[in-house]
TIBATI-915132 format. One record per residue (C-alpha): residue number from 1; x, y, z. Coordinates in Angstrom, 1 decimal. Layout:
N
<mise->NUM u->X v->Y w->Z>
...
% end
This chain:
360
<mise->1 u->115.2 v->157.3 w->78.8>
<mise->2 u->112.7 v->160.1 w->79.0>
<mise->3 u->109.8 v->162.0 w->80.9>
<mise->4 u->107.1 v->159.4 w->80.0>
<mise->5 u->109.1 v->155.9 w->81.3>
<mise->6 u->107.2 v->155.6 w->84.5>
<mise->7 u->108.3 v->154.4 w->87.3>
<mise->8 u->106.1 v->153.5 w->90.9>
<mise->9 u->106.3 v->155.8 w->93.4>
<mise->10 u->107.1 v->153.3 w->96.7>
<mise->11 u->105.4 v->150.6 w->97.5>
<mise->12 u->102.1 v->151.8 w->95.6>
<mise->13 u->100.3 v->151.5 w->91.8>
<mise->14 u->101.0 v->155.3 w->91.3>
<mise->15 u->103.3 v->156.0 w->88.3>
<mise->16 u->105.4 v->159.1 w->87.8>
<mise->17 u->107.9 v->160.7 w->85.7>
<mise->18 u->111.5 v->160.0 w->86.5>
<mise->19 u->111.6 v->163.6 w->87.4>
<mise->20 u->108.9 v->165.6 w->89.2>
<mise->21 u->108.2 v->169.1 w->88.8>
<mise->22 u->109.1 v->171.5 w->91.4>
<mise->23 u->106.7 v->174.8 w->91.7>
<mise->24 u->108.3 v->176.3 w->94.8>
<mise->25 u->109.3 v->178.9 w->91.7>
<mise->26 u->106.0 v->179.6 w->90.2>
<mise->27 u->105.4 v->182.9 w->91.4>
<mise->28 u->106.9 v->186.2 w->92.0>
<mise->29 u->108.1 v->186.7 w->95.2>
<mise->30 u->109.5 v->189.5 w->97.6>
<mise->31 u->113.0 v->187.4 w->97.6>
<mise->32 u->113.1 v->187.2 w->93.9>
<mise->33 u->113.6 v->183.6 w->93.6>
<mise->34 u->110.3 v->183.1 w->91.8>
<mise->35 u->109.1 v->183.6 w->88.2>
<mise->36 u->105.9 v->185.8 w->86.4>
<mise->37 u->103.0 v->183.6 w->85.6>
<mise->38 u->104.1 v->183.3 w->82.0>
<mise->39 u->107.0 v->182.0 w->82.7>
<mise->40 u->105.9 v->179.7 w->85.3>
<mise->41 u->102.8 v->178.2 w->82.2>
<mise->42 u->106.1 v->177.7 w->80.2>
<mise->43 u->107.9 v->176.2 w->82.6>
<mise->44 u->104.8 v->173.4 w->83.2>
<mise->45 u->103.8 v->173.5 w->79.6>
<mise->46 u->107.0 v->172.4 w->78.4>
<mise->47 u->107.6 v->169.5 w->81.3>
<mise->48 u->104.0 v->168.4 w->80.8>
<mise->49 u->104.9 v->168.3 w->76.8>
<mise->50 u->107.7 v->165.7 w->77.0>
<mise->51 u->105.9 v->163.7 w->79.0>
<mise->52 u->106.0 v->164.6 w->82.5>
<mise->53 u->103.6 v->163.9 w->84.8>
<mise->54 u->104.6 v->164.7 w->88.5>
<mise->55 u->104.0 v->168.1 w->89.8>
<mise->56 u->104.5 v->169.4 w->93.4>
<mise->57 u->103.9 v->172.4 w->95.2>
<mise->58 u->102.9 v->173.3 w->98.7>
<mise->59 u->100.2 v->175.6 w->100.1>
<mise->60 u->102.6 v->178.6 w->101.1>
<mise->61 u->104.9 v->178.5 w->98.2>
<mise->62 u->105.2 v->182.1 w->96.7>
<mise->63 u->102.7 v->183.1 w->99.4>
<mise->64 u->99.8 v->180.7 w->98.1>
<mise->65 u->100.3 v->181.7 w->94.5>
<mise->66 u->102.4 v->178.5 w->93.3>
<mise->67 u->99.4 v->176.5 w->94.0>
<mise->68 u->96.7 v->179.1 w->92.0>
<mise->69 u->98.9 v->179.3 w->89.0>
<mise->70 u->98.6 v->175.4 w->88.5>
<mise->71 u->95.1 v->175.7 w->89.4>
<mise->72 u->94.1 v->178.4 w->87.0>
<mise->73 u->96.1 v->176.6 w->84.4>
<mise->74 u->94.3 v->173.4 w->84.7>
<mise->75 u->91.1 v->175.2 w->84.8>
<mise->76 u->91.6 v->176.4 w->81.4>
<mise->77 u->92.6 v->173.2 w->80.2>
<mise->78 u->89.8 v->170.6 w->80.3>
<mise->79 u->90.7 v->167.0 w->81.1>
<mise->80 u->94.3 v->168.0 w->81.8>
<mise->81 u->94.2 v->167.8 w->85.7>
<mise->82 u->93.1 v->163.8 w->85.4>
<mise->83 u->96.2 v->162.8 w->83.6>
<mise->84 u->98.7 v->164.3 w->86.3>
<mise->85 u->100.0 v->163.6 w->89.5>
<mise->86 u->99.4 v->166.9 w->91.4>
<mise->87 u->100.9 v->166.8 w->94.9>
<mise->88 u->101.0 v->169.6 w->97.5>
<mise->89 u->102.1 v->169.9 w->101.1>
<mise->90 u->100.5 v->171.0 w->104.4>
<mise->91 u->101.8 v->172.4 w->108.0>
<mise->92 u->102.8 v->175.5 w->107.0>
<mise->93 u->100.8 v->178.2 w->109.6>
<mise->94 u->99.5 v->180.9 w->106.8>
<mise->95 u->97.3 v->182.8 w->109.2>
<mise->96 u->99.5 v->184.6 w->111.7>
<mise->97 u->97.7 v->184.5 w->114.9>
<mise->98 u->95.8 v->181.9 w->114.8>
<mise->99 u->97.2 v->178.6 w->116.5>
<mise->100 u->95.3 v->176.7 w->114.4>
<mise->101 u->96.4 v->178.2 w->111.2>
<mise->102 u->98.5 v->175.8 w->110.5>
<mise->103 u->100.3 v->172.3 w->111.7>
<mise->104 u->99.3 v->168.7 w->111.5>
<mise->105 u->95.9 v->168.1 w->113.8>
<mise->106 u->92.5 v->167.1 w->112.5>
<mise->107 u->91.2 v->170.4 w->112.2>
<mise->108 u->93.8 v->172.3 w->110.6>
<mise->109 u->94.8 v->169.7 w->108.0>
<mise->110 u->91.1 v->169.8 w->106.4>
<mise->111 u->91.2 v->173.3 w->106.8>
<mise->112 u->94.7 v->173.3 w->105.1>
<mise->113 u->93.5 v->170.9 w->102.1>
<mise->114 u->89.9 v->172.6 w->101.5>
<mise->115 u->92.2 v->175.7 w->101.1>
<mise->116 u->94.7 v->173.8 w->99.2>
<mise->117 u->92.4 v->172.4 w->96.8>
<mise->118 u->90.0 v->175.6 w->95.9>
<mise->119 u->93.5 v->177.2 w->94.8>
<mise->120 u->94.2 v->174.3 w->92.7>
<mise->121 u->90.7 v->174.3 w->91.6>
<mise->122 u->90.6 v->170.4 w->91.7>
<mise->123 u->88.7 v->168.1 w->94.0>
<mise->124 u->91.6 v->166.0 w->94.7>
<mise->125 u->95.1 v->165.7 w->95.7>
<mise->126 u->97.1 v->162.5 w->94.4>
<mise->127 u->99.6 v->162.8 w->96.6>
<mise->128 u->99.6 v->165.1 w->100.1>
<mise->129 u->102.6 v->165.4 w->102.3>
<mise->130 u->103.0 v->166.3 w->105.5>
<mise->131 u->105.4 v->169.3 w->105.2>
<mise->132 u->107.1 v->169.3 w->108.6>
<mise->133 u->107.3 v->167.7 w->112.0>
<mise->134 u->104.2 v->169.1 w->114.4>
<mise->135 u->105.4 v->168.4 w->117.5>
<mise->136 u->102.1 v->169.8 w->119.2>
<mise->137 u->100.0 v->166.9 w->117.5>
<mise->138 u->99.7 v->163.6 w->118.3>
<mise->139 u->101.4 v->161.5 w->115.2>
<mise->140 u->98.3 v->159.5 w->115.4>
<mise->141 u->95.9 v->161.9 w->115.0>
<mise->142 u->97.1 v->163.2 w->112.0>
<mise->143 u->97.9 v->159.2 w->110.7>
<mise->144 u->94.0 v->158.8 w->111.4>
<mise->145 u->93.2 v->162.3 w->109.5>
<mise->146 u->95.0 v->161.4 w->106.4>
<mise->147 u->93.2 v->157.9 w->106.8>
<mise->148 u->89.9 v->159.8 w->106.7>
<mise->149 u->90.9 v->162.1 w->103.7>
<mise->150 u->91.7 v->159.0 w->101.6>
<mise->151 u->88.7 v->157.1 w->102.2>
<mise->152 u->86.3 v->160.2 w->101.5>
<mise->153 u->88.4 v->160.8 w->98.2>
<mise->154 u->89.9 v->164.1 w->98.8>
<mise->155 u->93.7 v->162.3 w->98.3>
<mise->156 u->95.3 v->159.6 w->97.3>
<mise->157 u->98.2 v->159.0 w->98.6>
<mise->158 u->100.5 v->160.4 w->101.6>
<mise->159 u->103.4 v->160.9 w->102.3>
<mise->160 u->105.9 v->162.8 w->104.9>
<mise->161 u->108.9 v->165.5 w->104.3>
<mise->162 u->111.4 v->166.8 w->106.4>
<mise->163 u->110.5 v->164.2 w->109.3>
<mise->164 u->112.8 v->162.7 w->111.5>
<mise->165 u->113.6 v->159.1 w->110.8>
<mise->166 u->112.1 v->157.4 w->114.3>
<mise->167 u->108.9 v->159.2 w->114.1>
<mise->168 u->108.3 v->158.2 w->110.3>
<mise->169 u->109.2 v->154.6 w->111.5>
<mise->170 u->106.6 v->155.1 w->114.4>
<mise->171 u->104.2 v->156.6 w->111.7>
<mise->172 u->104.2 v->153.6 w->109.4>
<mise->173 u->104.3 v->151.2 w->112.0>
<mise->174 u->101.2 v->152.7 w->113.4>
<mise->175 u->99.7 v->152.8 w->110.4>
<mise->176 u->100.0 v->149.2 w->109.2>
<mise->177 u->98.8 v->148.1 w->112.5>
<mise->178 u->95.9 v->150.1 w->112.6>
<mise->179 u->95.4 v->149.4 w->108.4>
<mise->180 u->95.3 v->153.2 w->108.2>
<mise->181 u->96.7 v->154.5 w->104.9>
<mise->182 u->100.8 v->153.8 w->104.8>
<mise->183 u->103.6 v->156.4 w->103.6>
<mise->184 u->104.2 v->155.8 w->100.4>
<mise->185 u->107.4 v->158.7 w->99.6>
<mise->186 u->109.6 v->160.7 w->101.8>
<mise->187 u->110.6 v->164.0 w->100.0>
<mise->188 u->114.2 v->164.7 w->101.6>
<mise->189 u->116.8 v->167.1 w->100.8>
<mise->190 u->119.5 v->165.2 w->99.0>
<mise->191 u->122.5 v->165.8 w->97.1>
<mise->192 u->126.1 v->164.8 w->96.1>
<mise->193 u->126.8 v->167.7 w->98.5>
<mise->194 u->123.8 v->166.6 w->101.0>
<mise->195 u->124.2 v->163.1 w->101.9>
<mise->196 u->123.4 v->162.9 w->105.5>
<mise->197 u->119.5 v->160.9 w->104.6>
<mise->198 u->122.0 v->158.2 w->103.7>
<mise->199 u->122.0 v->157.9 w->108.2>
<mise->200 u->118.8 v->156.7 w->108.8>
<mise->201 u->116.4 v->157.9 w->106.3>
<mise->202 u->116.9 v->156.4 w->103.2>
<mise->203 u->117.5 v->152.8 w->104.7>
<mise->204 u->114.3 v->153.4 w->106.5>
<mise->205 u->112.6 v->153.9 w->103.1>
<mise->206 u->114.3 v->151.2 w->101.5>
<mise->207 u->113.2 v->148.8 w->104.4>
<mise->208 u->109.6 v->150.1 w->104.1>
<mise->209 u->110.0 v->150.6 w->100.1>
<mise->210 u->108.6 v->154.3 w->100.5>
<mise->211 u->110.6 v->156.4 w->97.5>
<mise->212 u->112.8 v->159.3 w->97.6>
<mise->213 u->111.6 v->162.5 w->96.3>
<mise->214 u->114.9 v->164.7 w->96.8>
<mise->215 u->114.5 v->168.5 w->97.4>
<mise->216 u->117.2 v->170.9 w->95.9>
<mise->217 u->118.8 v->167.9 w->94.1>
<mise->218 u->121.6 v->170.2 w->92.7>
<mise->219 u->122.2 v->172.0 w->96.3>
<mise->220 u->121.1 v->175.8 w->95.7>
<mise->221 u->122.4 v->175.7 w->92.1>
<mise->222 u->126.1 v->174.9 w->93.4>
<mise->223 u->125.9 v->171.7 w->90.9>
<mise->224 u->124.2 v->173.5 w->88.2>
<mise->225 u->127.7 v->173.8 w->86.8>
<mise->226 u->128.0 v->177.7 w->87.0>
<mise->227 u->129.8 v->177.6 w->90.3>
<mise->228 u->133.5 v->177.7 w->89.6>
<mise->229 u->136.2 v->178.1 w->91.7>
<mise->230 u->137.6 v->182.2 w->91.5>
<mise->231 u->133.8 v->182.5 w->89.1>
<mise->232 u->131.6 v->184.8 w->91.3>
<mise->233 u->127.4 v->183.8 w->90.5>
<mise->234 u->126.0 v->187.4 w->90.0>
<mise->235 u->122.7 v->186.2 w->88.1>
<mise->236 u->121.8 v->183.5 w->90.5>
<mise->237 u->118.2 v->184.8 w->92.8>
<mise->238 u->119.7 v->182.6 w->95.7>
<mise->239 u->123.3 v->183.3 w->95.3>
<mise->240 u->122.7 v->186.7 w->98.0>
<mise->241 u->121.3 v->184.4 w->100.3>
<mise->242 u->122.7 v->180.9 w->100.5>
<mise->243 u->126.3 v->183.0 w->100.1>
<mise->244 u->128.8 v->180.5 w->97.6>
<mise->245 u->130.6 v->176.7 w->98.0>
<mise->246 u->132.5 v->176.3 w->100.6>
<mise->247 u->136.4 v->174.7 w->99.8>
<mise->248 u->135.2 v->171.3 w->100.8>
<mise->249 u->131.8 v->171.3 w->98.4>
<mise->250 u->133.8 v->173.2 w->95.8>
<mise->251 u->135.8 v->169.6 w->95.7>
<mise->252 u->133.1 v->167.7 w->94.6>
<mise->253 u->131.9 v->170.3 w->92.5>
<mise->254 u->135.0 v->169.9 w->90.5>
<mise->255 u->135.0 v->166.3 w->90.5>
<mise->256 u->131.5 v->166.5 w->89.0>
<mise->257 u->132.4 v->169.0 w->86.2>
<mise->258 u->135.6 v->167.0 w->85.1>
<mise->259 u->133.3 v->163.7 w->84.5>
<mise->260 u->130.6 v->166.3 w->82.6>
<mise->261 u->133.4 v->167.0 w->80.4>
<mise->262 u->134.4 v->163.7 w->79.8>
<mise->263 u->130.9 v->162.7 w->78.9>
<mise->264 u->130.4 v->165.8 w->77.1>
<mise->265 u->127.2 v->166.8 w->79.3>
<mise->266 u->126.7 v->169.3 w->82.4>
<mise->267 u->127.3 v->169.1 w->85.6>
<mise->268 u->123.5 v->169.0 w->86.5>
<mise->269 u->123.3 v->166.3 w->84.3>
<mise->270 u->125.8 v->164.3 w->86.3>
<mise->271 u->124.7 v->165.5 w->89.5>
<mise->272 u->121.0 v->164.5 w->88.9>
<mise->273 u->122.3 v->161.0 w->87.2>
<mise->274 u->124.1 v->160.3 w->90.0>
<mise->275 u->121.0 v->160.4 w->92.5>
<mise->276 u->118.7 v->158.6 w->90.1>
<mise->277 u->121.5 v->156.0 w->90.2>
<mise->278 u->121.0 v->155.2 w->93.8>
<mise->279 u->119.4 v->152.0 w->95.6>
<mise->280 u->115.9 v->152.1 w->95.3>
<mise->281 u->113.5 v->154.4 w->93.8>
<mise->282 u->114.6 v->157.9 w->94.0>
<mise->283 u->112.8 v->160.8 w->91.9>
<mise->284 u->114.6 v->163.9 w->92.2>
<mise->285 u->112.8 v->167.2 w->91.9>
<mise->286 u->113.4 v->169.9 w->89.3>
<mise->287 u->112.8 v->173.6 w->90.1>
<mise->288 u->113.5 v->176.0 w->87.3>
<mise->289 u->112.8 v->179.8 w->86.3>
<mise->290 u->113.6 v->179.6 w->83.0>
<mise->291 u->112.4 v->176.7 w->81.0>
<mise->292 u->116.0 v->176.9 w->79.6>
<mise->293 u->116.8 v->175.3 w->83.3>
<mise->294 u->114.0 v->172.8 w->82.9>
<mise->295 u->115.3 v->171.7 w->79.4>
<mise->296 u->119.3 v->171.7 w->80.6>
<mise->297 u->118.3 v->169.7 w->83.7>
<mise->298 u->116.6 v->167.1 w->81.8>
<mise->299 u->119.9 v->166.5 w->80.2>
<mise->300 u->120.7 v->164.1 w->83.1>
<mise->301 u->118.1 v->161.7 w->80.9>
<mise->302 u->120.4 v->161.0 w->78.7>
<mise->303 u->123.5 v->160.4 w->80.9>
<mise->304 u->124.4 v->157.0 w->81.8>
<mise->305 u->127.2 v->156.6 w->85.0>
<mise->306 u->130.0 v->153.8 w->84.5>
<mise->307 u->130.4 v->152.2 w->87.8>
<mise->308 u->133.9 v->153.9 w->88.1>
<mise->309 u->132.4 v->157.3 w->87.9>
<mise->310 u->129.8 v->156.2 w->90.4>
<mise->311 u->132.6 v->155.4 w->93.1>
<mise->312 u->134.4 v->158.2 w->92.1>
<mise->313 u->131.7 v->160.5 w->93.0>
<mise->314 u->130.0 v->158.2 w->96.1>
<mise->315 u->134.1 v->158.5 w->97.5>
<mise->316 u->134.6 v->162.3 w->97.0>
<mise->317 u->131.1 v->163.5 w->98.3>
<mise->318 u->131.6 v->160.8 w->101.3>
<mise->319 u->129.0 v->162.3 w->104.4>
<mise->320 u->130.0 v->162.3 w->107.9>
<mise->321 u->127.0 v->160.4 w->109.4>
<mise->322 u->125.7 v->160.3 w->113.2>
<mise->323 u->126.0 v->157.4 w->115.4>
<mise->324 u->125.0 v->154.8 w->115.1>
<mise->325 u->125.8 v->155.0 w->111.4>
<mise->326 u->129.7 v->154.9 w->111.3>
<mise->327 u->129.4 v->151.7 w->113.6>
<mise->328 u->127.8 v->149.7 w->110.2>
<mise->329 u->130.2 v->150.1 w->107.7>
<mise->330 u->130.0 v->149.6 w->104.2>
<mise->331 u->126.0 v->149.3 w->104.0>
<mise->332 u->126.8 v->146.8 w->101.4>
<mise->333 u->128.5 v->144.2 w->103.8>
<mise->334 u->127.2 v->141.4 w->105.2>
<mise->335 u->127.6 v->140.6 w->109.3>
<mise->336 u->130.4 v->138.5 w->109.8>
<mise->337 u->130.7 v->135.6 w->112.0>
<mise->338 u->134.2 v->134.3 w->112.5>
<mise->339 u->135.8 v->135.7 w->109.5>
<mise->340 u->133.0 v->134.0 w->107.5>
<mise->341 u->129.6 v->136.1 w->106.1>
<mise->342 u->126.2 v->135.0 w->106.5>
<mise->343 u->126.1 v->134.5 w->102.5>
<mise->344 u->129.0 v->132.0 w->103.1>
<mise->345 u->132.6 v->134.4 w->101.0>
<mise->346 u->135.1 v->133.6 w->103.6>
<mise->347 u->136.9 v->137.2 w->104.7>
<mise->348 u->140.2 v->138.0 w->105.8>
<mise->349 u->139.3 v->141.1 w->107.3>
<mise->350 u->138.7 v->141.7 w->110.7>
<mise->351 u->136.6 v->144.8 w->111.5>
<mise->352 u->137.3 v->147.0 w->114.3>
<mise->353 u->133.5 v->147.5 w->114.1>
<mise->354 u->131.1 v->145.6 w->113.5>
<mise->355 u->129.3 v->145.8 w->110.8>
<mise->356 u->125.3 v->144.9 w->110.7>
<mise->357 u->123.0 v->143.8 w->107.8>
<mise->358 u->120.8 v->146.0 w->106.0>
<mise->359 u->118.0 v->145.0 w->104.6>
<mise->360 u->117.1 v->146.6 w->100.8>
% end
């Protein structure tokens, strides 16, 4: 396995890496979590090198200057920008005191993506996602924008991030009745020690077959395998602001360095196996500031999860979901009738709840 075995991004003819490139890093910023410009060319020059192909940013990372540092380095590369998947994200207000400065209505998002794309110095997006949840704006009026965008060129693809489950269902429905252009992606936070999209999210984009694109895939660094139980983190940039593991995450995160030692890998290796290894297509995102991080992350390539450390982790990283979910069960299971499944195994088991049928 490596960088350049594509997979499809959703229900779509768009191939990407098995890993997309984070550039919420790329950057210096006030909070220190970024990296020089240098650093960040390294960063993409080495990913783009092995064969990656998926890069994402969003307008206000590092205060705009995520998106100019990809810009300026495609600029100076002829014919690079073609052979890429550049994605970047809108909603984000960058104007403080103008109410139109941001969000999701018609006039703000072209606003947004003329913005977008003169930073990235491209005439395109492949892939634009809708950052956040406008709750000012009409979901169809920004459906029909994105429409419009698509069909005059300026993107490709969309997609939605950080959007509660309902109104994404309500979005796609709309769209496929109106034959606007459909989500293709949900970018999600997920984690073995952020499971909770498991609810209602991630069987809404199985159903649909929209992929994940998981955000902070190793939690803050907590599964980056430096976190150790009585190790304080004094060289993380987040570590003074997200504080450290809490007793019930350090749990997994010991379960997750004992199969790393097994396998002779890291922990981010397992941690990032683990959510490639989940039903559908799920294409976690890699942030680094170091390409050091990019090149130990991409470990989790070459590691390969038995089915026992699968359950071992799915059982000791175990969310607490909302209601409805706990009423399903096992999303594996098949309704019952009578003792007997609709695929016709005979069970002995009666459930105190019943458990429904999920579609994949």
């Amino acid at each position: 396995m490596s960088l350049d075995h594509y997979v499809t991004l959703g229900r779509s003819g768009l191939r990407v890496s098995p890993f997309a490139l984070g550039a919420m890093t790329f950057g210096e910023d006030p909070g220190g979590a970024g990296c020089s410009v240098e650093e960040s060319e390294r960063i993409l020059a080495a990913y783009l090198d092995l064969g990656g192909n998926f890069i994402d940013t969003a307008n206000f990372y590092t205060n705009t200057h995520s998106e100019s540092i990809l810009g300026d380095w495609f600029a100076a590369r002829p014919g690079r920008r073609e052979h890429v998947v550049l994605a970047s994200k809108f909603c984000t207000n960058l104007f403080p005191g103008d109410p139109n400065g941001g969000g999701a209505g018609r006039s703000s998002i072209i606003a947004q993506l003329e913005q977008t794309l003169r930073r990235l110095r491209t005439d395109y997006l492949d892939l634009y996602w809708l950052h956040n949840w406008d709750r000012q704006t009409p979901i169809e009026e920004t459906l029909r924008t994105l429409d419009d965008l698509v069909r005059a060129g300026k993107i490709r693809y969309i997609g939605f991030s950080n959007t509660p489950a309902w109104l994404t269902a309500q979005a796609q429905t709309t769209a496929l009745l109106k034959d606007w252009t459909p989500l293709i992606a949900l970018q999600v936070e997920y984690s073995l020690l952020a499971r909770t999209v498991e609810g209602e999210l991630a069987p809404l984009a199985r159903d649909q077959g929209m992929a994940l694109v998981p955000w902070s895939p190793l939690r803050n660094g907590f599964l980056s395998g430096k976190y150790r139980r009585d190790n304080q983190v004094a060289d993380s940039a987040r570590a003074a602001f997200v504080g450290g593991p809490s007793e019930d995450e350090f749990t997994v995160i010991d379960a997750v360095a004992a199969i790393a030692d097994e396998l002779g890998t890291t922990s981010a290796a397992v941690a990032l196996a683990w959510l490639r290894a989940r039903q559908g297509t799920v294409v976690p995102i890699l942030g680094a500031r170091r390409v050091e991080h990019l090149r130990d992350n991409l470990a989790a390539l070459r590691v390969t999860l038995t089915p026992e450390h699968l359950r071992t982790l799915d059982e000791v990283s175990a969310p607490d979901l909302n209601y409805p979910a706990p009423l399903h069960g096992d999303l594996r299971t098949m309704l019952q009738f009578a003792g007997t499944t609709v695929d016709g195994h005979t069970s002995t088991v009666y459930p105190p709840l019943l458990q429904s049928p999920v579609r994949y």
